[in-house]
N, C-alpha and C positions, 0 to 999 in steps of 0.2 A: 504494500500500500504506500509507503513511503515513496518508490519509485514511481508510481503512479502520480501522482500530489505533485513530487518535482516539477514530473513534464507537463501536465498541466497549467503549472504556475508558470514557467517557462516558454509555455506556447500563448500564456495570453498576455506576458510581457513585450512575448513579438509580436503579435499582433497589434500594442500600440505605440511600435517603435523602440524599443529597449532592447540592448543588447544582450544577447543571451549565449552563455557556451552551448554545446549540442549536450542536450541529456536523451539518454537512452531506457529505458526498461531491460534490464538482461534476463538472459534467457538460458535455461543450461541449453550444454551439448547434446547433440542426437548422440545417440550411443545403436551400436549395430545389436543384432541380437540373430542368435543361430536358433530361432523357430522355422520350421521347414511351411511357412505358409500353404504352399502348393499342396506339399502331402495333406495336410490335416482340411483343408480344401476342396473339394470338387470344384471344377469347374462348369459344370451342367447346370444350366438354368431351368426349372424347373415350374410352371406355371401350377399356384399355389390354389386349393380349391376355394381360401378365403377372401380372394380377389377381392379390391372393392373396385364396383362396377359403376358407379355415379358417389358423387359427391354432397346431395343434397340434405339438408339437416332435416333431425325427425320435425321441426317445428313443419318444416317446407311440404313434408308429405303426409299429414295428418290432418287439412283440412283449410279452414278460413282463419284466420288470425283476429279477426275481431269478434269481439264481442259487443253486444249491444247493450246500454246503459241505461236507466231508468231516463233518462232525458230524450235518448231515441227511441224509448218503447213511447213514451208520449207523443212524439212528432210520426210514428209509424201512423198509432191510432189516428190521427188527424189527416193525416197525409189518404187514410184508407175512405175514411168518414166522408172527405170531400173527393176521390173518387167516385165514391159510389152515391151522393150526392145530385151528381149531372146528370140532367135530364136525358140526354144521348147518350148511348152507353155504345161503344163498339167492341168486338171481341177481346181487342187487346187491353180492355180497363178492367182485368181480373184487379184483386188486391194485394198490393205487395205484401209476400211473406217476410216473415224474422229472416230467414236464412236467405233471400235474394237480397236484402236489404245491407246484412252482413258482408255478401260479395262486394 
């Protein structure tokens, strides 16, 4: 953490013009290692039965995400009342349901 804090301090002294030496975060060495990757390996890919096949969240394929509140079950009612209301009534003035409403 301390190497952290330096360069930070460091990078926003140059940023407002302040001379600064180069600090660095160190880092150890790689170090080789005699595990036989290959061996312990296959290389066959092997297409898994758990696949995931779409990405869509459970919200996304359970249904309508709204719900209706006591303030749109009042403007439904109304909204129905003066549909059915008009004197001319054509095929398409059924009454909006909760669940089209929701859509």
């Amino acid at each position: 953490e301390h190497h952290l804090q330096a360069v930070i301090s460091a990078s926003a002294a140059a940023a407002v013009g302040g001379k600064v030496a180069q600090i660095y975060i160190p880092t150890p060495e790689t170090v080789s290692t005699k595990v036989e990757y290959d061996r312990l390996y296959s290389k066959a890919f092997s297409q898994p039965a758990t696949y995931i096949r779409f990405s869509s969240t459970v919200e996304d394929c359970t249904g309508i995400p709204y719900c209706m509140t006591s303030e749109d079950d009042v403007f439904l009612k109304a909204f129905n009342q003066k549909k059915l209301s008009v004197s001319v009534r054509s095929k398409d003035d059924n009454p909006c349901s909760e669940d089209i409403f929701e859509e």
